[in-house]
C-alpha positions in Angstrom: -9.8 -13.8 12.7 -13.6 -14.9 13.7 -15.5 -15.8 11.1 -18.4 -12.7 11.4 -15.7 -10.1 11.1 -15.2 -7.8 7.9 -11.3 -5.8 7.9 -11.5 -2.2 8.0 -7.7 -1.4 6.4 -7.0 2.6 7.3 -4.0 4.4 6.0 -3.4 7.8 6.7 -0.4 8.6 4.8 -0.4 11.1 1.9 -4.4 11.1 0.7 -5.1 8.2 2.6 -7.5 5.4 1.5 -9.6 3.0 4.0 -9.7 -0.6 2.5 -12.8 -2.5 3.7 -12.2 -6.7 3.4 -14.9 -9.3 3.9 -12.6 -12.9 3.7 -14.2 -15.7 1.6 -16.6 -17.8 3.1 -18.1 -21.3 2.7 -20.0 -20.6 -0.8 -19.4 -16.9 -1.0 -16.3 -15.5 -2.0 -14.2 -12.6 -0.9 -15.4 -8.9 -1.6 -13.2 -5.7 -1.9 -14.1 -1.8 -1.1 -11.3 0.4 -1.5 -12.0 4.3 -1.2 -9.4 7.2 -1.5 -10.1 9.4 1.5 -8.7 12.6 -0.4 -11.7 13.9 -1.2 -13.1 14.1 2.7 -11.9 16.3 5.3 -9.0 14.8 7.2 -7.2 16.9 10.0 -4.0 15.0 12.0 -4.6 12.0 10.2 -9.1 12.2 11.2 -11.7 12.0 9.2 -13.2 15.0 10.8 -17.0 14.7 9.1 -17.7 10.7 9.3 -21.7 11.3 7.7 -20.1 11.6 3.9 -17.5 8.3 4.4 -20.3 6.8 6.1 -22.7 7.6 2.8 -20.0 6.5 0.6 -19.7 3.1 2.4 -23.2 2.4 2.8 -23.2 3.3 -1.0 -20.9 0.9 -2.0 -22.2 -1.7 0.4 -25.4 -1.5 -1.4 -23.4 -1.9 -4.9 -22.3 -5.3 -3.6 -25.2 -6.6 -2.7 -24.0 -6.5 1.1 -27.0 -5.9 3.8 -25.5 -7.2 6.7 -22.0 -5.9 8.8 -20.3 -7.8 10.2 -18.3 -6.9 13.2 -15.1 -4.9 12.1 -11.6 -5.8 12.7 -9.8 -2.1 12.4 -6.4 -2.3 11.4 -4.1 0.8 11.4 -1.4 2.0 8.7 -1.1 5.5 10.1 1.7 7.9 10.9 1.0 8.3 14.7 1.2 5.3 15.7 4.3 4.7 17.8 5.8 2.0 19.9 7.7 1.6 23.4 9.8 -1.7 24.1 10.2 -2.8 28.0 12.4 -5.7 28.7 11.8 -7.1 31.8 14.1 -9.4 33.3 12.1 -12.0 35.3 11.9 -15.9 34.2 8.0 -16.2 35.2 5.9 -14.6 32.2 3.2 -14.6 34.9 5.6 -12.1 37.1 7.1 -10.0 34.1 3.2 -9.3 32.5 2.5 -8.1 36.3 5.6 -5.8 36.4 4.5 -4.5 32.5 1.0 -3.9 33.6 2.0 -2.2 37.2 4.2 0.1 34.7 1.8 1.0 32.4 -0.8 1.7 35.0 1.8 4.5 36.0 2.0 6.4 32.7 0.8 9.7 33.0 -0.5 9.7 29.1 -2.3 6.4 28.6 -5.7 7.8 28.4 -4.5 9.8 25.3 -3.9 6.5 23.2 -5.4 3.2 22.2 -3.1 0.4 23.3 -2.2 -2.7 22.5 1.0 -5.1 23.0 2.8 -8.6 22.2 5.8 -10.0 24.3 8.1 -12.7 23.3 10.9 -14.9 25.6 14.4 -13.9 25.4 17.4 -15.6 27.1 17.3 -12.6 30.0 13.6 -12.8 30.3 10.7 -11.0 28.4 10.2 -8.2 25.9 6.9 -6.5 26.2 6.2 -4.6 23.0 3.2 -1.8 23.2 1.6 0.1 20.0 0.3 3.4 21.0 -2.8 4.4 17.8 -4.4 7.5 18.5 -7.7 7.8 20.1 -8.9 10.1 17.9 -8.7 7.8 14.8 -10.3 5.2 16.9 -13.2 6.8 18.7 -14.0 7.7 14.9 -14.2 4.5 13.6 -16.1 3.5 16.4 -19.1 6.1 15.8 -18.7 5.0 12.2 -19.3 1.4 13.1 -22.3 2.3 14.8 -23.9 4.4 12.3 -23.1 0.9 10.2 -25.2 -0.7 12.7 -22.4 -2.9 13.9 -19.4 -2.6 16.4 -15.5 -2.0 16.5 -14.3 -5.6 18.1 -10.3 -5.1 18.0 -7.9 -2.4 16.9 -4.1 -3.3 15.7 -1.8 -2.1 14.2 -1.0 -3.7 10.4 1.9 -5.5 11.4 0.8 -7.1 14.1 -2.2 -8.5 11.7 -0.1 -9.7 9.0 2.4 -11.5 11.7 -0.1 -13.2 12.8 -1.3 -14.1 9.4 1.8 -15.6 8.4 2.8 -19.0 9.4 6.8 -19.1 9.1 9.4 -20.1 11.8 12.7 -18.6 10.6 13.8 -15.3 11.3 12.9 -13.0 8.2 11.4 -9.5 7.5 8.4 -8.9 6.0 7.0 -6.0 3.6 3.5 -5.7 2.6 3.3 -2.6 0.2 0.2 -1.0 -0.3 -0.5 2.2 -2.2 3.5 3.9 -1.7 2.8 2.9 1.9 5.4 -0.1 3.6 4.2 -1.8 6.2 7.7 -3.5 8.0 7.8 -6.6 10.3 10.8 -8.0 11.8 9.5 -11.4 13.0 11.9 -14.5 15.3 10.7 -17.7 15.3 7.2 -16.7 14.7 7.3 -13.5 17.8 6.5 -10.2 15.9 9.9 -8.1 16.9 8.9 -4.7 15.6 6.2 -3.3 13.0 6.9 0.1 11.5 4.5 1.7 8.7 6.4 4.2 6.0 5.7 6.4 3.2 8.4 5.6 -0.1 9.5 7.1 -3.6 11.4 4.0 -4.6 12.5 0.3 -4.0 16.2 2.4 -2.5 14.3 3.7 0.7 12.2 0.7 1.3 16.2 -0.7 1.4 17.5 2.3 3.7 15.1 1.5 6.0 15.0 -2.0 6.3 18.8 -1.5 7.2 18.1 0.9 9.5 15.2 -0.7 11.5 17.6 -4.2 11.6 20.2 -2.7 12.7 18.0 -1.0 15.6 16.3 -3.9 16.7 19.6 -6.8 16.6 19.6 -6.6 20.3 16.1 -7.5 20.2 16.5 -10.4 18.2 19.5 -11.7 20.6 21.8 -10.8 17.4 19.5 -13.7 15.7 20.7 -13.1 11.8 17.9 -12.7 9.6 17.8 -15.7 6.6 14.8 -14.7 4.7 12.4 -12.3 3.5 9.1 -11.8 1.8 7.1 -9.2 -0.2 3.1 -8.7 -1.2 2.7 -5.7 -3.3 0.1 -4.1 -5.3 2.3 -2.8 -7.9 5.4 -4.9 -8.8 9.0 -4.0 -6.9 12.5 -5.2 -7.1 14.2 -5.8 -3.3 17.1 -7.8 -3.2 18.3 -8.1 0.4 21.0 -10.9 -0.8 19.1 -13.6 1.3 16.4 -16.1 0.4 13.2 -15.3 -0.1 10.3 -17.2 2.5 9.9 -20.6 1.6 13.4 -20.8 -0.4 16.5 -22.8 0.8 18.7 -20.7 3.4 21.9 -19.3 2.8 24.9 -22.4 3.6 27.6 -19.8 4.3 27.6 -17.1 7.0 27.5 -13.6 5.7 29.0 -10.8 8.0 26.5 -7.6 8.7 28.8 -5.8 6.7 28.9 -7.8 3.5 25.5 -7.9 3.2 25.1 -3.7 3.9 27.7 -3.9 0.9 25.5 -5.8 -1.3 22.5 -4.6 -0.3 23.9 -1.3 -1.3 24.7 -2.5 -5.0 21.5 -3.1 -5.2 19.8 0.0 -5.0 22.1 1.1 -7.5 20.9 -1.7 -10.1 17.0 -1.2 -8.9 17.3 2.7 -10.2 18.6 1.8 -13.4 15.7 -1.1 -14.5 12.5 -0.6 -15.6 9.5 -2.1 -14.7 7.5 -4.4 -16.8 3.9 -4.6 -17.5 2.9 -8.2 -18.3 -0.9 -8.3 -17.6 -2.6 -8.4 -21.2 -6.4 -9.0 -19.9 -7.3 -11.4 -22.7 -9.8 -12.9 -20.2 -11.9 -9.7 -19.3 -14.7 -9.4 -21.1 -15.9 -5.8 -20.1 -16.0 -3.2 -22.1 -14.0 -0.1 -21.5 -17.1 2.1 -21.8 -18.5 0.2 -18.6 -15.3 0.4 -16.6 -15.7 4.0 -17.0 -19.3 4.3 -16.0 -19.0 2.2 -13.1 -15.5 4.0 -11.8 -15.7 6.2 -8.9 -16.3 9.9 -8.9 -12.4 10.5 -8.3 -11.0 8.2 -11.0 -14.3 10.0 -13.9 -12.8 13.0 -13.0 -8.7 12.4 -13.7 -9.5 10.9 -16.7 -11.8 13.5 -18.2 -9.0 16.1 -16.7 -6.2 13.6 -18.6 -8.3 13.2 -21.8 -9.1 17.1 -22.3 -5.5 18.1 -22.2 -4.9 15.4 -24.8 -7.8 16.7 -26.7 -6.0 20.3 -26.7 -3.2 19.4 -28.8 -4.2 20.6 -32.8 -6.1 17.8 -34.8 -6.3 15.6 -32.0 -9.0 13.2 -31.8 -10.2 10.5 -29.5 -12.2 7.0 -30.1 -13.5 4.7 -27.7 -12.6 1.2 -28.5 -13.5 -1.9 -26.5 -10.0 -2.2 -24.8 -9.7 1.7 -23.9 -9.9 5.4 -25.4 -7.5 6.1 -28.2 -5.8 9.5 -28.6 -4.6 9.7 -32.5 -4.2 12.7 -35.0 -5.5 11.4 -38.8 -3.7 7.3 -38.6 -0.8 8.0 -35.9 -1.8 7.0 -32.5 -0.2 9.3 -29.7 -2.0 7.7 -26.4 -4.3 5.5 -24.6 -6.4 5.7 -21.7 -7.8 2.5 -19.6 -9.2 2.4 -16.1 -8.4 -0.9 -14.4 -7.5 -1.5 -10.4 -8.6 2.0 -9.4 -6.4 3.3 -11.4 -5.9 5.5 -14.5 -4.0 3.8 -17.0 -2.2 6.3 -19.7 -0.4 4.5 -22.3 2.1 7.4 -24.3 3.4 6.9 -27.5 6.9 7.1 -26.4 10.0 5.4 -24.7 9.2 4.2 -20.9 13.1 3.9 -20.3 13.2 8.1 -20.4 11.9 8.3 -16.8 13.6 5.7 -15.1 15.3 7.7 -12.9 12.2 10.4 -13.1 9.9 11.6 -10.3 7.3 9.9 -12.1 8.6 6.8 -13.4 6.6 4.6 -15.9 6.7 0.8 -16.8 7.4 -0.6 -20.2 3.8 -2.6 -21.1 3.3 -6.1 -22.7 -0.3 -5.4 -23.3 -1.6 -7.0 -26.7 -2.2 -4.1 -29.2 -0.7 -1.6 -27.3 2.6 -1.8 -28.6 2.7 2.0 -30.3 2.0 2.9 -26.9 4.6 0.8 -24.9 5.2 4.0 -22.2 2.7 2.8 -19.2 1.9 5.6 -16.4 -0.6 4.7 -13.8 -2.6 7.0 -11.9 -3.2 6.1 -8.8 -2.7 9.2 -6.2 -3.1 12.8 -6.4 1.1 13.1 -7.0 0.8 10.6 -9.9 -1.9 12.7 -11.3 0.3 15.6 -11.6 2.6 14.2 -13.5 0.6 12.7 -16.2 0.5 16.5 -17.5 4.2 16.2 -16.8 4.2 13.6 -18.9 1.7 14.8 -21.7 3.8 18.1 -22.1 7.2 16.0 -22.9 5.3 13.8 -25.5 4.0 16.9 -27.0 7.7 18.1 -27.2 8.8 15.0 -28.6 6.3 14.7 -31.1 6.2 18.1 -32.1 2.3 18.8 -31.3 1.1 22.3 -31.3 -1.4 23.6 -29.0 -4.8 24.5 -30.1 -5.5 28.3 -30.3 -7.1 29.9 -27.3 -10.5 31.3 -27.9 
């Protein structure tokens, strides 16, 4: 990556949210904008009015002391984005790239896409790989670049990105899990093999697919077995593929395909039956909870006033604001908590975490310090975790026996 160049991260699955990245420099470190694109008008995956992202950006340029954009490496997590593979069976990589590009030249439909494409060596010649991102998204990030007053340079796909980022030789699959989106790479002996973006529930369909897109793409890989894997998430999840993990020792013994489908399968039944834990205890933040609020965006304000109000309309409830978070108690019993931390809506319940295990809206058991009458962690991230929180706050009222206050 050049040095002048910021990362514009796009995901258009569910909501959507675009991630903007400027890396660390000499004397200056990294900085962070994420924004959730639910809230502008989208249409086939297109931001259709750019001017109010554009605001927003500018906006939060302006709150990072940022007055100068760089050039803008656009990478792509979006549901439209597909690929074609083309082997080519020539020993010269200077005659197989002119056979790929005579072949593309012929395509009736390349003017409707944004392409781009690796190849890697195989023992009958050369695989030539091409991603096909729709125009549509591009062409709008280009005009929003130059409202920025700066310029698109390169457009990739994710996976092609974080290939290239990582510096490992063996052959091993790769997830990098962002908001319930997985972006998939299969990479040999550092050539990127396949890239493949999905929306998941749980830690089983991250599984299902993996097996499926391996089993897809052994040809590929000359029936190269996959040793390792490797996992960057932004919430914690459990993947055991029965193989070593990047950077541990390989496997001595050979494992047949179907052996490890068989264990693989064991373990997304143990993965639906654990619960997550919460370690993070933020003894070393010294903001105040009142702060986090005022400085959260317009879209986390308003699911926590939403959140606290229904919690307020339970008889005798109250709520103080403490320097950790906002407690919900009636006279000395404490019946919830509320936080905002990562762009997210923390609500802490006062009940039992290992009830929704196996629930549509499952919820980690926390480790926080002082919030151990309200162990049962749910964090609001998305519009589908949002709905559940009332899900959520109904059953504790069941449990607990709290009576709705009188309609006027």
């Amino acid at each position: 990556m050049a040095q002048n160049q910021c990362i514009f991260e796009y995901c258009n699955f569910g909501k959507g949210y675009l991630r903007i990245f400027f890396p660390e420099k000499k004397n200056i470190t990294s900085k962070e904008i994420m924004i959730d694109l639910e809230d502008y008008s989208m249409v086939n995956g297109v931001v259709t009015s750019i001017d109010p992202l554009v605001d927003r950006i500018k906006f939060e340029l302006q709150k990072l002391d940022l007055v100068f954009m760089p050039t803008i490496l656009l990478l792509l997590r979006c549901e439209e984005t597909y690929k074609t593979t083309m082997p080519i069976p020539m020993k010269s990589a200077w005659q197989a790239k002119m056979l790929y590009n005579k072949e593309m030249k012929a395509r009736a439909n390349k003017d409707e896409f944004y392409t781009v494409n690796n190849f890697y060596k195989r023992e009958v010649g050369y695989t030539f790989n091409t991603y096909y991102m729709d125009k549509d998204i591009v062409e709008s990030f280009l005009k929003i670049a130059k409202q920025l007053g700066t310029e698109v340079g390169e457009v990739m796909p994710y996976g092609m990105y974080l290939c290239d980022s990582l510096d490992y030789t063996s052959n091993y699959v790769f997830f990098h899990i962002r908001r319930k989106v997985c972006t998939m790479i299969l990479v040999s002996e550092k050539d990127l093999i396949t890239s493949y973006d999905f929306a998941f529930d749980d830690a089983e369909e991250v599984l299902v697919n993996f097996l499926l897109v391996a089993s897809k793409h052994e040809f590929e890989m000359a029936k190269r077995k996959i040793t390792h894997y490797g996992v960057s998430a932004d919430d914690p999840i459990d993947l055991r593929l029965g193989i070593p993990k990047l950077g541990e020792s390989a496997v001595v013994e050979t494992v047949k395909k179907t052996e490890l489908e068989q264990s693989m399968a064991q373990s997304i039944q143990q993965v639906t039956d654990e619960l997550e834990v919460e370690w993070e205890n933020y003894e070393n933040d010294t903001t105040l909870f009142s702060k986090r609020y005022a400085d959260a965006n317009n879209i986390l304000r308003t699911r926590y006033d939403t959140i606290a109000k229904t919690l307020l309309s339970y008889t005798g409830m109250k709520s103080r604001i403490t320097e950790q978070a906002a407690v919900f108690h009636i006279n000395s019993t404490i019946y919830a908590k509320m936080d905002i931390r990562n762009n997210r809506v923390m609500l802490y319940l006062a009940t039992d975490p290992e009830k929704y295990i196996k629930s549509r809206y499952t919820c980690a058991l926390t480790k926080r310090k002082g919030f151990e009458e309200t162990s049962c962690l749910y964090k609001v991230a998305t519009a589908f975790r949002y709905e559940g929180a009332f899900s959520l706050i109904e059953d504790l009222a069941t449990e607990k026996g709290l009576v709705p206050k009188p309609k006027d």
